[in-house]
N, CA, C and O atoms as a Tripos MOL2 file, in Angstrom:
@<TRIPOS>MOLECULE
protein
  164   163    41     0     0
PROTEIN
NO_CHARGES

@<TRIPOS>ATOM
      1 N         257.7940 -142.9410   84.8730 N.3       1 UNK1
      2 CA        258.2110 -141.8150   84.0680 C.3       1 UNK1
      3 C         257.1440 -141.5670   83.0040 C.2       1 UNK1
      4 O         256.7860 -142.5250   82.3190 O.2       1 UNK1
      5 N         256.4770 -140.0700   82.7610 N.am      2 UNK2
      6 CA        256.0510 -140.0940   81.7190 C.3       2 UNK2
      7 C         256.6750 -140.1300   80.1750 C.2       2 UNK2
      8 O         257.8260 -140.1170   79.7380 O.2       2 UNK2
      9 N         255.2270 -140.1880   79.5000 N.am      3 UNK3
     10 CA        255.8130 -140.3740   77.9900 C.3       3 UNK3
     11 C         256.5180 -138.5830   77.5170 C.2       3 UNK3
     12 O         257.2360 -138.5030   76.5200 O.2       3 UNK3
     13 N         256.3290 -137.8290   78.0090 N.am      4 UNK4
     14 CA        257.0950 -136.2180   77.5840 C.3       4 UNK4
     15 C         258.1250 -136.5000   78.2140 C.2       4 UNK4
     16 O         259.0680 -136.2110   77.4760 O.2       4 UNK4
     17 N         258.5870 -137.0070   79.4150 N.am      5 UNK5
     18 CA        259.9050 -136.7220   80.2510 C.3       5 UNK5
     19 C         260.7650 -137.7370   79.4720 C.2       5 UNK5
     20 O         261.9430 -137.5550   79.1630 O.2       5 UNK5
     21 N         259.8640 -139.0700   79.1330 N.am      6 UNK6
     22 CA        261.1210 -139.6310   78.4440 C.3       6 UNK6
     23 C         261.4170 -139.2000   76.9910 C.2       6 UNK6
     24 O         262.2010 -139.8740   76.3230 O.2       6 UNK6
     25 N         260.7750 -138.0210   76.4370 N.am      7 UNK7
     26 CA        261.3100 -137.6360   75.5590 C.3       7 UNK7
     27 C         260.0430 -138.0770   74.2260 C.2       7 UNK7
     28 O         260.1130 -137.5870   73.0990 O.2       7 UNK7
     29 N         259.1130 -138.9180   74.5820 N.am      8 UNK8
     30 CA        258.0150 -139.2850   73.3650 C.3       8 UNK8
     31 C         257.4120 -138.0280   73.0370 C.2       8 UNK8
     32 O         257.7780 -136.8710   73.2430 O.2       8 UNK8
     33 N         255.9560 -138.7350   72.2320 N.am      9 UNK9
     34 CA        255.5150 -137.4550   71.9880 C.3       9 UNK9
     35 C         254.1870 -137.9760   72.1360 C.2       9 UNK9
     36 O         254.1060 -139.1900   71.9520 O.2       9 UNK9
     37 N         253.3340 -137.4900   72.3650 N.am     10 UNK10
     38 CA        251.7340 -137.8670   72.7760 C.3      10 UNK10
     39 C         250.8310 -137.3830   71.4110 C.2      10 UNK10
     40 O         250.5480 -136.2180   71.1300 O.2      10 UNK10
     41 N         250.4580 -138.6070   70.6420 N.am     11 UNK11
     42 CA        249.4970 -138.4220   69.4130 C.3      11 UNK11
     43 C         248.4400 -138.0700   69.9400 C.2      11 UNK11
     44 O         248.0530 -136.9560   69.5880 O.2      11 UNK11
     45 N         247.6410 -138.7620   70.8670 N.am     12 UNK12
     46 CA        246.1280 -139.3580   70.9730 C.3      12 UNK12
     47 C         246.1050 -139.3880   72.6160 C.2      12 UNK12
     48 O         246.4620 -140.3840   73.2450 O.2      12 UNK12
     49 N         245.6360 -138.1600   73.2430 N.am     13 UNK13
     50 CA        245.5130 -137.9890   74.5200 C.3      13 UNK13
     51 C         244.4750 -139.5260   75.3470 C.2      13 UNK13
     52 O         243.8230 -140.2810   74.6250 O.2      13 UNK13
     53 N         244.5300 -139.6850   76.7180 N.am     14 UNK14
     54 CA        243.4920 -141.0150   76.8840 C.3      14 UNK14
     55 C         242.1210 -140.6110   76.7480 C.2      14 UNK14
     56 O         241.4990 -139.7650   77.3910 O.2      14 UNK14
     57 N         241.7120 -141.4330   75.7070 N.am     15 UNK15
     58 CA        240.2280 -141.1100   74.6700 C.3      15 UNK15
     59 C         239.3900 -142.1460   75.7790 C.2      15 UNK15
     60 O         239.9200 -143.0560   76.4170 O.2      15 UNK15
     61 N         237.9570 -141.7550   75.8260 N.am     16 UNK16
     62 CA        237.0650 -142.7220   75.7990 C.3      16 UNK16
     63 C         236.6360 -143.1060   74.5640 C.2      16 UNK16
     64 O         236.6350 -142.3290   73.6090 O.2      16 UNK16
     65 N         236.1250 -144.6870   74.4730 N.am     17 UNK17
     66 CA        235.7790 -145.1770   73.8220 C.3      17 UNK17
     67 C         234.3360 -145.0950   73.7080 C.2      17 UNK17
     68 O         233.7100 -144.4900   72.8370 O.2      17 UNK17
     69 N         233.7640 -145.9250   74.9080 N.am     18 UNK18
     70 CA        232.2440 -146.1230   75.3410 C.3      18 UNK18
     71 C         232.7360 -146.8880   76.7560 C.2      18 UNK18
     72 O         233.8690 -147.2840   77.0320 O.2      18 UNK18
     73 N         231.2420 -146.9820   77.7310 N.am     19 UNK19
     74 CA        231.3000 -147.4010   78.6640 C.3      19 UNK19
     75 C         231.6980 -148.7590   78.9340 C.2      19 UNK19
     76 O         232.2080 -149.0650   80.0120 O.2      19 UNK19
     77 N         231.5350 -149.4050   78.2120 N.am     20 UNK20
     78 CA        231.7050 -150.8910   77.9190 C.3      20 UNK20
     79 C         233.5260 -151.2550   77.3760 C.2      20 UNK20
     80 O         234.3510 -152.0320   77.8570 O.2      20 UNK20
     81 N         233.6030 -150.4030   76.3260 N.am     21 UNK21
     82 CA        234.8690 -150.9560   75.8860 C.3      21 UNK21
     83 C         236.1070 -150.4200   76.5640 C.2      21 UNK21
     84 O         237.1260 -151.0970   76.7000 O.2      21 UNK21
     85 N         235.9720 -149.1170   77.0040 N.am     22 UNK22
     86 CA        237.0640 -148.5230   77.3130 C.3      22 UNK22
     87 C         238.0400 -147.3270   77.0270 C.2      22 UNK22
     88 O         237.4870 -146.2350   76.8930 O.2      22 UNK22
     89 N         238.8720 -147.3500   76.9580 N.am     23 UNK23
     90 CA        240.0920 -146.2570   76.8020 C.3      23 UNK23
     91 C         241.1170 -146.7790   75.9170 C.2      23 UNK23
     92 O         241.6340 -147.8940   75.8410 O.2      23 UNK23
     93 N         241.3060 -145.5680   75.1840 N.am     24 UNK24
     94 CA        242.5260 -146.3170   74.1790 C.3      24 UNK24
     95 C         243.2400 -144.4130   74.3550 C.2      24 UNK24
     96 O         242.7290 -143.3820   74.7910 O.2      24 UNK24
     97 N         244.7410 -144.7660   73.7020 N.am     25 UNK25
     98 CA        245.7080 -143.1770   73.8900 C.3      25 UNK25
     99 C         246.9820 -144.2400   72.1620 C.2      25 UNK25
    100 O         247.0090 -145.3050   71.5450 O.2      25 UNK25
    101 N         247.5080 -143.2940   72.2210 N.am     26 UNK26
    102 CA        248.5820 -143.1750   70.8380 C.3      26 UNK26
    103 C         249.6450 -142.2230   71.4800 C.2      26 UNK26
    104 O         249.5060 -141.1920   72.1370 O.2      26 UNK26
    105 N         250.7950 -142.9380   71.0550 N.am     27 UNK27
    106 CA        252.0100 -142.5680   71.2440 C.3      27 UNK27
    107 C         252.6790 -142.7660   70.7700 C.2      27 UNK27
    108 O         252.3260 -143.7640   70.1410 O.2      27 UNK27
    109 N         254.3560 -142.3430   70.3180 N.am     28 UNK28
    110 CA        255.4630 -142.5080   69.5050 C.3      28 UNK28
    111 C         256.7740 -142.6060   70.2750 C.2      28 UNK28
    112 O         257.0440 -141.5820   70.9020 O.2      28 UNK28
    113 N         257.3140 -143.2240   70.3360 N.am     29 UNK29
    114 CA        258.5300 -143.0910   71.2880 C.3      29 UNK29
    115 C         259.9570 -142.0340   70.5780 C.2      29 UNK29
    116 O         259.9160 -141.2940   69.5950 O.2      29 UNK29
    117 N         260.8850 -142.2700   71.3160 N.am     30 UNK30
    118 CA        262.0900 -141.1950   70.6160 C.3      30 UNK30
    119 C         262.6350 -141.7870   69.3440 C.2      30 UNK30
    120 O         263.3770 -141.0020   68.7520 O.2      30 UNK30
    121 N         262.4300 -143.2540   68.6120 N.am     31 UNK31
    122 CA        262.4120 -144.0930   67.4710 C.3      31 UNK31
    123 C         261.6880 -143.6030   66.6390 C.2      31 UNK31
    124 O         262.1930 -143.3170   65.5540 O.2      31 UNK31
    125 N         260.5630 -143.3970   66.8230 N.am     32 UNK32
    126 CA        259.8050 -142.7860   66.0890 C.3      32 UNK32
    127 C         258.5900 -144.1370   65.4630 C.2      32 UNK32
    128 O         258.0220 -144.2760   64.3800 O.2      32 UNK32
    129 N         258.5790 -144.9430   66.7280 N.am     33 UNK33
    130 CA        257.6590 -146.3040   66.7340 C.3      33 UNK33
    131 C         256.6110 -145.3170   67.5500 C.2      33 UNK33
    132 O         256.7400 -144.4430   68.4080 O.2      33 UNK33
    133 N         255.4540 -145.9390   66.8010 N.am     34 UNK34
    134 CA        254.0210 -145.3660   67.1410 C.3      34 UNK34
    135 C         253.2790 -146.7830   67.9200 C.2      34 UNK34
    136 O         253.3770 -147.9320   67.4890 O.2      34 UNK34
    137 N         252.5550 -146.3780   69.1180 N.am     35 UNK35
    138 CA        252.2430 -147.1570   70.0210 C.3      35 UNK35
    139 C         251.0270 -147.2750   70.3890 C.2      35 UNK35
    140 O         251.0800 -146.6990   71.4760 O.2      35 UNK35
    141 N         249.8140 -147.6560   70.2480 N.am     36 UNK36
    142 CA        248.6610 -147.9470   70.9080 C.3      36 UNK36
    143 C         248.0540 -148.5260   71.8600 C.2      36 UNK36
    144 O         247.7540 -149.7040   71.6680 O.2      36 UNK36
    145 N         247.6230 -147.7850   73.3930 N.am     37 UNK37
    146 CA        247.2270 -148.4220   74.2530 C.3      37 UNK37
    147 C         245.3540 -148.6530   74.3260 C.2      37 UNK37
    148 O         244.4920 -148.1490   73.6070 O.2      37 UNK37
    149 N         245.1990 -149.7370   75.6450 N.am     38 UNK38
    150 CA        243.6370 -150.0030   75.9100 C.3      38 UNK38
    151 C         243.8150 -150.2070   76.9810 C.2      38 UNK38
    152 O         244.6870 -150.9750   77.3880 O.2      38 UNK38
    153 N         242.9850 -149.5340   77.7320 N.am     39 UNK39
    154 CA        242.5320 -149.9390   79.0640 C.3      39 UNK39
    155 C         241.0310 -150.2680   79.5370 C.2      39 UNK39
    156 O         240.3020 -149.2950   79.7270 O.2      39 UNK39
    157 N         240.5500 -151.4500   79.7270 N.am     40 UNK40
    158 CA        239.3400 -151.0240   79.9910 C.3      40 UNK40
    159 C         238.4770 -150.4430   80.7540 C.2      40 UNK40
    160 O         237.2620 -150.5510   80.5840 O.2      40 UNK40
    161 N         239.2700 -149.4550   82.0980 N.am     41 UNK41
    162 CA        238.8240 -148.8330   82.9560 C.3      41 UNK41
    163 C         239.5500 -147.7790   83.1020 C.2      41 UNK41
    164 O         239.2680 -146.9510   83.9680 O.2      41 UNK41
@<TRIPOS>BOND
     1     1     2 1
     2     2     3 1
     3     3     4 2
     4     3     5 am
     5     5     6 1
     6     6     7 1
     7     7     8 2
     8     7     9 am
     9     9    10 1
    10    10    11 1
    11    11    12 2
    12    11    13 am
    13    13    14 1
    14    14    15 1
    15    15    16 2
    16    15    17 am
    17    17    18 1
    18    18    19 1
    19    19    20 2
    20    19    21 am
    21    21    22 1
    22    22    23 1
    23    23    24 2
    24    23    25 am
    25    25    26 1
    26    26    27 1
    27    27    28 2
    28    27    29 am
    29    29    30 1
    30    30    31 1
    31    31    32 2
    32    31    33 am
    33    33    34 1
    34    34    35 1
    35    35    36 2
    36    35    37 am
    37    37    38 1
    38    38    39 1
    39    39    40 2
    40    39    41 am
    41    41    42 1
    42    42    43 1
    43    43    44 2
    44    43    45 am
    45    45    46 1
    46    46    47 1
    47    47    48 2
    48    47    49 am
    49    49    50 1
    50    50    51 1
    51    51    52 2
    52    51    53 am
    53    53    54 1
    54    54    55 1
    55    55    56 2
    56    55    57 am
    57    57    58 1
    58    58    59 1
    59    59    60 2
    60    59    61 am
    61    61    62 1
    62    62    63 1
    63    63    64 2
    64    63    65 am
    65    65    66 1
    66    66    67 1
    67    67    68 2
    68    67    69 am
    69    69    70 1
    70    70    71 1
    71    71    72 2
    72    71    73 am
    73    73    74 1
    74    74    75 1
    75    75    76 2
    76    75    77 am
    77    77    78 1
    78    78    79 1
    79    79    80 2
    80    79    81 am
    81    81    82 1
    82    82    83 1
    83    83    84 2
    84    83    85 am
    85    85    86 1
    86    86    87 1
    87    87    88 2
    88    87    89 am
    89    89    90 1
    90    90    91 1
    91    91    92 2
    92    91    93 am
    93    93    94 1
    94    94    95 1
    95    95    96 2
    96    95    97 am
    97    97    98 1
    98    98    99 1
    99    99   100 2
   100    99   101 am
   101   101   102 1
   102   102   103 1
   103   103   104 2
   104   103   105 am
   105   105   106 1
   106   106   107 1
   107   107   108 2
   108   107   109 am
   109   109   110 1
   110   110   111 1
   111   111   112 2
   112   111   113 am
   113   113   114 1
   114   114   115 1
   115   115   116 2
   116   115   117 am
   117   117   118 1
   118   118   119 1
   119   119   120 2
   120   119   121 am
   121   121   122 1
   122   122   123 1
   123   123   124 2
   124   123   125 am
   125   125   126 1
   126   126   127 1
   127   127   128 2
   128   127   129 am
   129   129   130 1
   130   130   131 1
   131   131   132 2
   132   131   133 am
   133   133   134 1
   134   134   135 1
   135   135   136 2
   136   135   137 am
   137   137   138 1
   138   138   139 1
   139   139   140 2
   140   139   141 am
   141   141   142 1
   142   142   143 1
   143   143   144 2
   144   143   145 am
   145   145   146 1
   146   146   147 1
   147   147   148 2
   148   147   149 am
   149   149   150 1
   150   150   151 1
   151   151   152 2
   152   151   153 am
   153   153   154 1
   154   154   155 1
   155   155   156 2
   156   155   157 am
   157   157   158 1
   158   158   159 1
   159   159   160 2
   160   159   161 am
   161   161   162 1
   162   162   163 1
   163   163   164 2
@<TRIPOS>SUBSTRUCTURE
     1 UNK1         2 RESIDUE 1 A UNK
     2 UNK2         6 RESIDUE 1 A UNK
     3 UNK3        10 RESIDUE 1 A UNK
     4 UNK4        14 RESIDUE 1 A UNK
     5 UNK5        18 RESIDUE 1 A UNK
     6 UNK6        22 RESIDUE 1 A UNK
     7 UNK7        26 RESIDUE 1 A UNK
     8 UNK8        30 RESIDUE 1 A UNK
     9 UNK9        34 RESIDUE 1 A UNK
    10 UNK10       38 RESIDUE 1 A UNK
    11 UNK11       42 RESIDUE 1 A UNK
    12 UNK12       46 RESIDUE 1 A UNK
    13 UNK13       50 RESIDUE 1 A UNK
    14 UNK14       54 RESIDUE 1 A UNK
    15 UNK15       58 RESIDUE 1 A UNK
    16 UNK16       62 RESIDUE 1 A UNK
    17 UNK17       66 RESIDUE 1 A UNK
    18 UNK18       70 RESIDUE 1 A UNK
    19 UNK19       74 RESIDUE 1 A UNK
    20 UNK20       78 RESIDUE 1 A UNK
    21 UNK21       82 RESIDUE 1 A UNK
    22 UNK22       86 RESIDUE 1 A UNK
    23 UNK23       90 RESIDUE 1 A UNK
    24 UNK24       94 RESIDUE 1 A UNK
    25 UNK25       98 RESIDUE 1 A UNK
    26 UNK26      102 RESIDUE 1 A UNK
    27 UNK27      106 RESIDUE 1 A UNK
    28 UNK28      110 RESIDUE 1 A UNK
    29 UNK29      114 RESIDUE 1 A UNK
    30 UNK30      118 RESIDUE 1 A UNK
    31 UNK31      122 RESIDUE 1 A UNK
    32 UNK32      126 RESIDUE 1 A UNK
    33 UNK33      130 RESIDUE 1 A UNK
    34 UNK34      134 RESIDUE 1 A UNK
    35 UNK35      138 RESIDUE 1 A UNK
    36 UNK36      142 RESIDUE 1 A UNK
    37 UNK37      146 RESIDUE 1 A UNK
    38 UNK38      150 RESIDUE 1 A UNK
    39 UNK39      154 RESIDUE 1 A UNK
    40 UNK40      158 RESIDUE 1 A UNK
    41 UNK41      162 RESIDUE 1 A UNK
C-alpha cells in the first residue's frame, strides 16, 4: 500500500543523495509521526 492510500502525507519525495550513499524520502503518517527513509540503491 502506498503512503497517500494509507492516508500519509509525502514531505520529501525519493531524493538522491550521491552515488555512493544513496536515497533518502520523508514522510508523516496519519499520527502525525514524521519518518525518514535510506536506501542505498
Amino acid at each position: 500500500m502506498s503512503i497517500k492510500k494509507a492516508r500519509g502525507k509525502i514531505i520529501m519525495t525519493k531524493t538522491k543523495i550521491d552515488d555512493e550513499i544513496g536515497y533518502m524520502g520523508i514522510f508523516s503518517d496519519t499520527e502525525g509521526n514524521t519518518v525518514g527513509l535510506h536506501s542505498n540503491g
